[in-house]
C-alpha positions in Angstrom: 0.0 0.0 0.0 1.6 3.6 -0.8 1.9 6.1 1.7 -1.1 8.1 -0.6 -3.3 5.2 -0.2 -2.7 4.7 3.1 -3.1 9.1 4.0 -6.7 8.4 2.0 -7.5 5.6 4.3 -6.8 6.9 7.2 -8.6 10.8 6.4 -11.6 8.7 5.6 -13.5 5.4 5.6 -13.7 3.8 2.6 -12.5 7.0 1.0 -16.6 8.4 1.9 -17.2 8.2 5.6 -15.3 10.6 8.0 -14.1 10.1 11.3 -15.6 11.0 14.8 -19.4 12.2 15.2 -20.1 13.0 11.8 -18.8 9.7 10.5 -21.2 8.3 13.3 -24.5 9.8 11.9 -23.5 8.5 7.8 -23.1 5.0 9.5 -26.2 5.1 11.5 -28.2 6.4 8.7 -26.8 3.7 6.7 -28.4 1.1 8.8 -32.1 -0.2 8.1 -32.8 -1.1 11.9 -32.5 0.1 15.5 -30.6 -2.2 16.8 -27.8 -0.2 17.6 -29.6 0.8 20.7 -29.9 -1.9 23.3 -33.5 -1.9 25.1 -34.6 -4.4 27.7 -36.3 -6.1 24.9 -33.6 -6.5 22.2 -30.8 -7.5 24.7 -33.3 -10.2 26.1 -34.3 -11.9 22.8 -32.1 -15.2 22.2 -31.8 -14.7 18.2 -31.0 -11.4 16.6 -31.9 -10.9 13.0 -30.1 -11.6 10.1 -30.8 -8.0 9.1 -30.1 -6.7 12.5 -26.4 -8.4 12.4 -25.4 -7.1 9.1 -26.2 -3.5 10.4 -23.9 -4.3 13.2 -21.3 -5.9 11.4 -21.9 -2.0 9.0 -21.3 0.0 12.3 -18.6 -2.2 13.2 -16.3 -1.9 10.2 -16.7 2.4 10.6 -16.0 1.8 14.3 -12.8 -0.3 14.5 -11.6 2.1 11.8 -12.3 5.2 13.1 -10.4 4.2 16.4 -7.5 3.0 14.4 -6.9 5.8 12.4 -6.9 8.0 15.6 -4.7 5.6 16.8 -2.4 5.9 13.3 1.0 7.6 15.0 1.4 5.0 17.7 3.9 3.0 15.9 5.1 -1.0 16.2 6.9 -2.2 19.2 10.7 -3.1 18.4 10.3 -6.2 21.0 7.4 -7.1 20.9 5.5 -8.8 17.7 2.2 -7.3 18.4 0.5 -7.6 15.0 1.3 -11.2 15.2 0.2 -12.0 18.2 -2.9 -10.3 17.9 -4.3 -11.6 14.7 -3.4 -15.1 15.8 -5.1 -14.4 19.3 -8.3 -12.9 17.0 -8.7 -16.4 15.4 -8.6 -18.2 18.5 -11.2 -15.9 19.7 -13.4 -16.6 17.2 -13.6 -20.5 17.1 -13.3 -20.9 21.0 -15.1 -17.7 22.9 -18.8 -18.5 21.9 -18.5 -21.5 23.9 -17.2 -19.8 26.8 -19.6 -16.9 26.3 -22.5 -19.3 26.1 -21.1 -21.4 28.9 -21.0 -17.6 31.1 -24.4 -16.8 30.0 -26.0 -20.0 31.0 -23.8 -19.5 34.7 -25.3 -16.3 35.3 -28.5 -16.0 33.2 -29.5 -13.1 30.7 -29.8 -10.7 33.6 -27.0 -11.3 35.5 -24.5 -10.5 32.5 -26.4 -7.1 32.0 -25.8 -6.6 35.6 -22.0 -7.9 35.0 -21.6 -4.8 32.3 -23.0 -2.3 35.0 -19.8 -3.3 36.9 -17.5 -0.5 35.8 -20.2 2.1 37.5 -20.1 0.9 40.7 -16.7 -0.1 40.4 -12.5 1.3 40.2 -9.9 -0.5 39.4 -11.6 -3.5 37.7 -10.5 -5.1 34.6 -14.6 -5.8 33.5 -14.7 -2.3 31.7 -15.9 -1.0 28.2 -12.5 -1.8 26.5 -13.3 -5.5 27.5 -16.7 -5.1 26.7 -16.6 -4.2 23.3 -13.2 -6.5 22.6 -15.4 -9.3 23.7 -17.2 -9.9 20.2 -15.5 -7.3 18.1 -11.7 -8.8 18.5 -13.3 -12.8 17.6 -15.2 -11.1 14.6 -12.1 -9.8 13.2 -10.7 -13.5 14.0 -13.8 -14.4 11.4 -12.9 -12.3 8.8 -8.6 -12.6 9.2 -9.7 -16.6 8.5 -12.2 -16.1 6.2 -9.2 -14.2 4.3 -7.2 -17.0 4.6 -9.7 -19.5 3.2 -10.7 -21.1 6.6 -14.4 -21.2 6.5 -17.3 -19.7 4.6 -19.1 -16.4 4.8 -22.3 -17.9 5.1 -21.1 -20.2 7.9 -21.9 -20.1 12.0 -24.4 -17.3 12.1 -25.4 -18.4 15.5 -21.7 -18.0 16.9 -22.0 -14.2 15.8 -25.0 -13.6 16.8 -24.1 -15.1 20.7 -21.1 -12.8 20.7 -22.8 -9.7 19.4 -25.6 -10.1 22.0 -23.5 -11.3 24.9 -21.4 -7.5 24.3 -24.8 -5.6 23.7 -25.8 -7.4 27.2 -22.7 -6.1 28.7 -23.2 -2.6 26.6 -26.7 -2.5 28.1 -25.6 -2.8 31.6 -22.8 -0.5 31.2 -24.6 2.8 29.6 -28.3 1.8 31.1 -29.6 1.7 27.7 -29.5 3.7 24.4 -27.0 3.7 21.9 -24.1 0.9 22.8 -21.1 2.5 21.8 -18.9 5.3 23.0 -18.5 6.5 19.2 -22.5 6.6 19.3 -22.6 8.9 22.6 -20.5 11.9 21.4 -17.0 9.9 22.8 -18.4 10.6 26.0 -18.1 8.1 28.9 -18.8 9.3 32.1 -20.4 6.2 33.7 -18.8 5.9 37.0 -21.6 6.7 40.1 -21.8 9.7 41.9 -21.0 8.9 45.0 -17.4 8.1 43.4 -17.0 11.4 41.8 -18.0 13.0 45.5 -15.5 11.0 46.4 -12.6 11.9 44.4 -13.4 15.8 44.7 -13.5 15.5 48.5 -10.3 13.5 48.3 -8.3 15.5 45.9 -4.7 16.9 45.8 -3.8 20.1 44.1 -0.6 19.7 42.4 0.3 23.1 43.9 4.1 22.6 44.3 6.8 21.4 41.3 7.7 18.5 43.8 4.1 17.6 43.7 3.7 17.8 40.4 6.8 16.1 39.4 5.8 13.3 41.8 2.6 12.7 40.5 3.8 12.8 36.6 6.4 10.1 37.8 3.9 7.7 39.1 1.5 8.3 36.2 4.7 7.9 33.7 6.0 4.4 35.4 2.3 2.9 36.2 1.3 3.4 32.7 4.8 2.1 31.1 4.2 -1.2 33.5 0.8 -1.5 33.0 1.9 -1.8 28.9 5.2 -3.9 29.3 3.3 -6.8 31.5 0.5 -6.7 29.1 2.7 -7.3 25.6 2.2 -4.0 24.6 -1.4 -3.3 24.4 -4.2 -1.3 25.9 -5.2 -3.5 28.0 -3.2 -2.3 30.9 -5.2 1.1 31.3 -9.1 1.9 30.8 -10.0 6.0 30.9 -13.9 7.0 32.0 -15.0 10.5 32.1 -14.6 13.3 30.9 -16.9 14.1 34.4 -17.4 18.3 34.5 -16.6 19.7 37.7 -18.6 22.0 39.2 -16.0 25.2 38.7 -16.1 24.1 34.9 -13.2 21.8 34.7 -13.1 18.0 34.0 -11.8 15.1 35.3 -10.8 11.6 33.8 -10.9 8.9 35.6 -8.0 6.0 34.5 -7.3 2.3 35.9 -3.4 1.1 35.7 -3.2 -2.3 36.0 0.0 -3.4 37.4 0.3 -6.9 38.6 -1.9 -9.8 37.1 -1.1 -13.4 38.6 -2.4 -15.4 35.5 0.8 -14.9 33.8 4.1 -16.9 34.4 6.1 -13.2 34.7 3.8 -11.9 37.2 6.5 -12.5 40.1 8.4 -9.9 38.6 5.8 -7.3 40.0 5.4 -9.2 43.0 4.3 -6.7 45.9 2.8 -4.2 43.2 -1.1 -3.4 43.8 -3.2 -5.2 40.8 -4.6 -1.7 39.8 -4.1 2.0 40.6 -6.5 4.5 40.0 -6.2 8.5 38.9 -8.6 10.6 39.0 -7.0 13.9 37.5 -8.5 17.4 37.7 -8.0 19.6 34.8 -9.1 23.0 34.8 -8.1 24.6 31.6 -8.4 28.3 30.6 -9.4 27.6 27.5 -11.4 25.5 25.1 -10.5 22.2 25.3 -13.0 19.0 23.4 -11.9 15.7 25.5 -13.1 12.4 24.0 -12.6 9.2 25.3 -13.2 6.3 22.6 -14.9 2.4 23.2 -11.3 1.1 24.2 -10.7 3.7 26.9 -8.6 5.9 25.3 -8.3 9.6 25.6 -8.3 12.7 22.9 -8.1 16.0 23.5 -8.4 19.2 20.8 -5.8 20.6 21.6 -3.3 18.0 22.3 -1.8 19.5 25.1 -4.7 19.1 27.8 -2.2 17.2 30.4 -0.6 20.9 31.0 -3.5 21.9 32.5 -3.7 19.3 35.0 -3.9 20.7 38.8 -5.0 17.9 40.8 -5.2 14.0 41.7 -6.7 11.6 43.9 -5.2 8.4 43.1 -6.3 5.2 44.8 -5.3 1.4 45.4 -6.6 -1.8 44.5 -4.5 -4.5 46.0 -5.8 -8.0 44.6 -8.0 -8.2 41.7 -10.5 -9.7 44.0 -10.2 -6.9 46.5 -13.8 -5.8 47.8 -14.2 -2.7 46.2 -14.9 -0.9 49.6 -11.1 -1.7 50.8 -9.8 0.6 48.0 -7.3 2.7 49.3 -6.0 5.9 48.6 -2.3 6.6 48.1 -0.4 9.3 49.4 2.6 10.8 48.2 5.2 8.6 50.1 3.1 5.8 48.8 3.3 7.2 45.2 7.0 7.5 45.2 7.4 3.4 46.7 5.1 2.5 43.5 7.1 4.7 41.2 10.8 3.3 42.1 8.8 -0.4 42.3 6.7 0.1 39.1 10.3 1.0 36.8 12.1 -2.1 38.7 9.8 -4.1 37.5 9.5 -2.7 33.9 13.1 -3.2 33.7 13.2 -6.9 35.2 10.0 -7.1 32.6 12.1 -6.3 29.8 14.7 -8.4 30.4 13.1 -11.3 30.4 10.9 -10.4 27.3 14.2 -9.7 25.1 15.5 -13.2 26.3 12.4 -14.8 24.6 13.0 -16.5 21.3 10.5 -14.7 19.1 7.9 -17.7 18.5 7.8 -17.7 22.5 6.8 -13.9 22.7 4.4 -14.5 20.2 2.7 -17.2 22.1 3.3 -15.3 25.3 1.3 -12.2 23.7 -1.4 -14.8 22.5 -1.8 -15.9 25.9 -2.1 -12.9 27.3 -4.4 -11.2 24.7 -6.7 -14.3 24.8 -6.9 -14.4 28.7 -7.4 -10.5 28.9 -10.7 -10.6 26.6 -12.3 -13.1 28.7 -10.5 -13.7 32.2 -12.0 -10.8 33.8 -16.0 -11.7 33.3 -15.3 -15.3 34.2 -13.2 -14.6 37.3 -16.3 -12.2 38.6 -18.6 -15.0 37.4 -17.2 -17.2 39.5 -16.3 -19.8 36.5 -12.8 -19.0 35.5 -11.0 -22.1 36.5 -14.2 -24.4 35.3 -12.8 -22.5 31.3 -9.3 -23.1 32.3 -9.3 -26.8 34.0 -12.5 -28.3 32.4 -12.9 -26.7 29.1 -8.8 -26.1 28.1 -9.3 -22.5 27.7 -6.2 -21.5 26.9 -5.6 -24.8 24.2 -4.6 -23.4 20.9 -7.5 -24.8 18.0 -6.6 -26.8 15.0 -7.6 -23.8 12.7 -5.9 -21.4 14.5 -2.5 -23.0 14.3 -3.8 -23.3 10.4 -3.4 -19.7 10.5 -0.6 -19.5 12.8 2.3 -20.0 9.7 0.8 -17.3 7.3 -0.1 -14.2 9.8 4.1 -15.0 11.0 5.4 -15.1 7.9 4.4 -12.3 5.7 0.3 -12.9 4.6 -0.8 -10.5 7.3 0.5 -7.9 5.7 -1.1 -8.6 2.6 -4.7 -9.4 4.2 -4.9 -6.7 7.5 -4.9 -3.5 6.1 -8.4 -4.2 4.3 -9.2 -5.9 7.1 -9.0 -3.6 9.6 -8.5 -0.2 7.7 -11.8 -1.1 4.7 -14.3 -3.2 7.3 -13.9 -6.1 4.9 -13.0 -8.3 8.1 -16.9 -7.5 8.9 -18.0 -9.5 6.6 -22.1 -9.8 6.1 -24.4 -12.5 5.3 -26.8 -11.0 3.4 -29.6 -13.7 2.5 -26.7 -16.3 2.6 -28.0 -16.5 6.2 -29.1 -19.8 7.3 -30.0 -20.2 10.8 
């Protein structure tokens, strides 16, 4: 692809559609049903449409697009095989996560996965969030259309498994925003879902960032939690989760972001040992002038201007010690604290990185698998109560036959023939049409 093509991709999708809100409305008034709003009806019914998927799959194809060409300047990781591991972990998603998302639904029933998406309102710290929430279908339905590139399977085939994953995230989308549209991109790129009585909380509780020492402090912590949080992930997003922007009542903002810094599913997790499994921020801003924040459906922040972290002037930042830690036992830090996190957060990132660069490249690929597989599901089973049943009973993390089918071409060279269409065109979103055969 030349760098032309690629600067008409990414100004607009399919060369038509635009990014952000406006692109939004085209998409929507593309669509022939409603069914981009959940309602206590349509997140209850067993069977979706055939009509009512495609318009999904439409939205869908926009969607991941327009958060990837926001995303465009973030660049590869010279360590980490990311693409690889991802599109390998995508394929895996989609021939093994309806079973586990119809082996979740039947644990907790219809209405206690609705209630299971309502968890990042009540709740800090916690790796069930909307990043999760919308990876949960959309990252296997890319895994349907990287091996429907690659010959394995036909368009026509398994409408059932889409339709379970599409309703089990509108469930969990229905539950998070209480109804109406189910994506971030649908609401203005406005998620401000966390309860009030947190956001009294964090006001009460704040810090004005008064001092340089305080500052610097603070920009410290944030700069080694977030590094960390990346590094023991592989290298993706699912280390930190933004909420907000929440106005404040002297016309400021604040944004609300989870860290996640030590997770004991993985083999390197000793290398964090001591580390709380999540810190929170809650950071004021209070600009003097106009600033648009947006915060996208995989938790990530945008401001207009760029520059909106130099007009932050105040934290609260908070503790989570154990993933399972009753949400009432969060603590909050204090600077002392801060500053033993920091120097512990970069030991670890280094240790972290020393290990990594030891792997042979296969085994960093299969490490990033692992951990992108487990991320997308691990935290709704854990709360469920039925991780170890997917792990122990059902082989959760066992690699299918068809995804080590697809293993040998995404390493060696076919992805970058069959992604950017995929990913940047919606052509992984692939429709059925009247092919549809229940």
């Amino acid at each position: 692809m030349s760098e032309p093509d690629l600067a008409a991709i990414l100004e607009r999708y399919r060369g038509e559609v635009a990014p952000g809100s406006d692109g939004d409305r085209i998409m929507r008034g593309r669509l022939s049903t409603g069914i981009l709003d959940t309602t206590e009806e349509n997140v209850r019914r067993n069977r979706l449409s055939a009509e009512e998927i495609d318009d999904l799959l439409t939205y869908l194809g926009w969607n991941l697009w327009d958060q990837l060409a926001a995303r465009a300047t973030e660049g590869e990781s010279g360590l980490i095989p990311r693409q690889e591991y991802e599109t390998i972990t995508f394929v895996q998603e989609w021939h093994r996560f309806p079973l586990f998302i119809e082996e979740l639904t039947r644990s907790l029933g219809v209405d206690g996965v609705i209630d299971l998406g309502a968890t990042p309102r009540r709740e800090i710290g916690n790796k069930v969030n909307h990043l999760r929430i919308w990876a949960s279908a959309v990252c296997p339905l890319i895994g349907r259309g990287i091996a429907l590139a690659l010959g394995i399977g036909e368009p026509w085939d398994r409408i059932g498994e889409v339709n379970t994953l599409l309703q089990f995230m509108r469930r969990l989308h229905h539950g998070f925003w209480g109804g109406g549209p189910g994506f971030a991109s649908a609401r203005g790129y406005q998620a401000a879902v966390l309860d009030d009585s947190w956001i009294k909380r964090f006001c009460d509780e704040e810090t004005r960032l008064e001092t340089t020492d305080a500052m610097a402090t603070f920009r410290r912590f944030n700069g080694a939690t977030e590094l960390l949080g990346f590094l023991l992930h592989f290298d993706n997003r699912a280390g930190l989760c933004d909420t907000g922007p929440y106005p404040l009542p002297d016309g400021g903002f604040m944004i609300v972001r989870d860290h996640f810094l030590n997770e004991p599913a993985y083999w390197w997790s000793d290398a964090v040992a001591g580390l709380p499994h999540a810190v929170t921020q809650a950071m004021f801003f209070r600009p003097s002038d106009d600033i648009r924040v947006t915060i996208n459906d995989i938790g990530t922040t945008f401001a207009q201007p760029r520059d909106y972290l130099k007009h932050l002037s105040g934290v609260a930042v908070y503790a989570r010690d154990t993933w399972d830690t009753p949400v009432s036992a969060v603590r909050r830090l204090e600077a002392e604290e801060m500053r033993a996190i920091e120097r512990a957060a970069s030991t670890a990132t280094i240790e972290l990185y020393r290990r990594i660069a030891g792997l042979s490249r296969r085994d960093r690929i299969m490490a990033g698998v692992h951990v992108y597989l487990r991320e997308m599901m691990m935290p709704f089973a854990r709360q469920a109560g039925v991780w170890d049943h997917f792990v122990k009973d059902l082989q959760f993390d066992e690699i299918a036959p068809l995804t080590a089918q697809a293993y040998y071409p995404l390493v060696n060279g076919s992805a970058m023939q069959i992604l950017p269409p995929l990913f940047m065109l919606g052509d992984g979103f692939v429709k059925f049409g009247e092919r549809a055969c229940w």
